[in-house]
C-alpha positions as CSV (number, residue, x, y, z in Angstrom):
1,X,107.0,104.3,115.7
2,X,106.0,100.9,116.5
3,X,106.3,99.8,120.2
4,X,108.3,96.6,120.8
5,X,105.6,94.8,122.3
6,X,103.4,95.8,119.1
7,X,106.6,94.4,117.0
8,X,107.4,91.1,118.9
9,X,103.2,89.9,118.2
10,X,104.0,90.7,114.5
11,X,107.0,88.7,114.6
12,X,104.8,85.9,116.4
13,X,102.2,86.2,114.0
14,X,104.5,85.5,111.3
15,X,106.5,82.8,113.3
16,X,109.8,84.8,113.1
17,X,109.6,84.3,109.7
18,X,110.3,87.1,106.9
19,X,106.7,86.9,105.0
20,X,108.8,87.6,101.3
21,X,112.0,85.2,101.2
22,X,110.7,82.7,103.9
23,X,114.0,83.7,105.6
24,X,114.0,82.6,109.8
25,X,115.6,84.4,112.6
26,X,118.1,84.1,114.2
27,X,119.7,83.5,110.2
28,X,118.0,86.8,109.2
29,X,117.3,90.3,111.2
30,X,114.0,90.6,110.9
31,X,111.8,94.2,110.7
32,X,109.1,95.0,110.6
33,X,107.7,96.1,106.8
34,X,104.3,98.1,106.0
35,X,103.1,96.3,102.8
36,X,101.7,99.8,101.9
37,X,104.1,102.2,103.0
38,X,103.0,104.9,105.1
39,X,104.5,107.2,102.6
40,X,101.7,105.6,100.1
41,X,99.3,106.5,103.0
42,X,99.5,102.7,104.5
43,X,98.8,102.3,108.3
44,X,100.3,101.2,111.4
45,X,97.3,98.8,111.3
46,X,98.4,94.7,112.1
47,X,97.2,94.1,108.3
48,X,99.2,96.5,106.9
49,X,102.4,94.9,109.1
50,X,104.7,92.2,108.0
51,X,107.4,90.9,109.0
52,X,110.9,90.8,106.9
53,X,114.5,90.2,106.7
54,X,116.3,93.4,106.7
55,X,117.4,92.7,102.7
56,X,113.5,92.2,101.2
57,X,112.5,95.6,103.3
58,X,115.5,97.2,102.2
59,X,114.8,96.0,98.7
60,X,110.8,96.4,98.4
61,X,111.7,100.4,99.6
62,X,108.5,101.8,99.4
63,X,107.1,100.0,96.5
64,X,103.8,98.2,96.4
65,X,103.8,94.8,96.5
66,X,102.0,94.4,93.3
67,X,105.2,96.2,91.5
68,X,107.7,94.1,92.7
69,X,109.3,91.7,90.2
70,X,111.6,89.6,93.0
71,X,108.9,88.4,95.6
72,X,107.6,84.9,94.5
73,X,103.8,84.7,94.1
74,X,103.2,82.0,96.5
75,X,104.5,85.0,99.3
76,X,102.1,87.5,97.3
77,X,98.9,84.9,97.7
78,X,99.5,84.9,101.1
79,X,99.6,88.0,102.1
80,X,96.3,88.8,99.9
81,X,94.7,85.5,101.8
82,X,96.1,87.4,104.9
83,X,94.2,90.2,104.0
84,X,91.1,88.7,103.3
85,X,91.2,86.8,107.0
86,X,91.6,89.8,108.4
87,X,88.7,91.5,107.3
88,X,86.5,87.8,108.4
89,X,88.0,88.0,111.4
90,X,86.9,92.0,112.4
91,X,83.5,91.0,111.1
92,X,83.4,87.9,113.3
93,X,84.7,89.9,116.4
94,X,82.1,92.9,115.8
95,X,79.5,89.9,115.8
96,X,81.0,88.4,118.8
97,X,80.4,91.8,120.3
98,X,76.9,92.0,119.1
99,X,76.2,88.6,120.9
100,X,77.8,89.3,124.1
101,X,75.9,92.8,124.3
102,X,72.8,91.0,123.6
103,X,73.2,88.1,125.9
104,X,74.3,91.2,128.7
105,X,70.7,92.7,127.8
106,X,68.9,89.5,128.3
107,X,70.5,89.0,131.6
108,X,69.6,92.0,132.7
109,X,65.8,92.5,131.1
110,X,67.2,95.3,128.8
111,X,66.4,95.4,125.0
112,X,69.2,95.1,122.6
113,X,69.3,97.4,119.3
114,X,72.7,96.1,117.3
115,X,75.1,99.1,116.7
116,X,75.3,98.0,112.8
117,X,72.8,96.8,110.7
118,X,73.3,93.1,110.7
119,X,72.3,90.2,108.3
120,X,69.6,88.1,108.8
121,X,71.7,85.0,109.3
122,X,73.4,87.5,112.2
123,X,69.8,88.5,113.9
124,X,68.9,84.8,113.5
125,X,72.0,83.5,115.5
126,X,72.0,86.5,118.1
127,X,68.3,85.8,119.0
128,X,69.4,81.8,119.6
129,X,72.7,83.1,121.8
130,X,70.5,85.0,123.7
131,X,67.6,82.2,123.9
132,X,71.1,80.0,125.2
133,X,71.9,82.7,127.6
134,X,68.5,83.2,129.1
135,X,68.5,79.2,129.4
136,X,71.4,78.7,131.1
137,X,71.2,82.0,133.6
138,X,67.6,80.4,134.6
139,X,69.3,76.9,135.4
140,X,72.0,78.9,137.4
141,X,69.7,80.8,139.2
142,X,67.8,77.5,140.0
143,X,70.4,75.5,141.3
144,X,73.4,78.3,142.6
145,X,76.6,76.3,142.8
């Protein structure tokens, strides 16, 4: 069971806005659909979650979306562009993480080791975050506010 705050930042996501018939609240009653039902084995994970008008989650059942004959394939395109940002967006954030812990490391005159292997373009731009981050904590410490 989804908690209501967990629902209303799916409904924001999808701007009140049922992700198959393009149907708006307060016109529609909006729910909350898993695009792979957890019967399939989906998650309760935000890219498995859309939102939808009461009729299209009634009417998609438990079905996947690549079996359904009524959604329109502009509404199918997004959601798989959906689920490709999604996957760019963890990676970012876990490289957002790597940054930050490696900046914390160079403020504090630790070594780093990333959790994950990362790219070369990744090492490349931590080592240049933390070259920025040893900069600026030297002109801080220079002239304190």
């Amino acid at each position: 069971m989804l908690s209501k705050k967990r629902r209303f930042e799916i409904f924001k996501r999808d701007k009140f806005t049922c992700q198959y018939c393009g149907g708006k609240s307060p016109e529609k009653q909006l729910t909350i659909d898993h695009k792979i039902a957890t019967s399939k084995g989906g998650s309760d994970e935000e890219s498995n979650l859309v939102t939808a008008c009461m009729e299209c989650n009634l009417a998609k059942g438990n079905t996947p979306l690549n079996e359904l004959q009524g959604i329109t394939p502009s509404i199918r395109v997004n959601l798989e562009i959906e689920d490709e940002l999604n996957i760019q967006r963890q990676s970012l954030n876990a490289t957002w993480r790597e940054v930050i812990a490696a900046g914390m490391a160079a403020l504090t005159g630790k070594t780093h080791e990333p959790k994950k292997p990362v790219s070369i373009t990744v090492e490349t731009n931590l080592k240049k975050a933390v070259q920025h981050i040893s900069s600026a904590w030297d002109i801080i410490k220079k002239n304190p506010f």
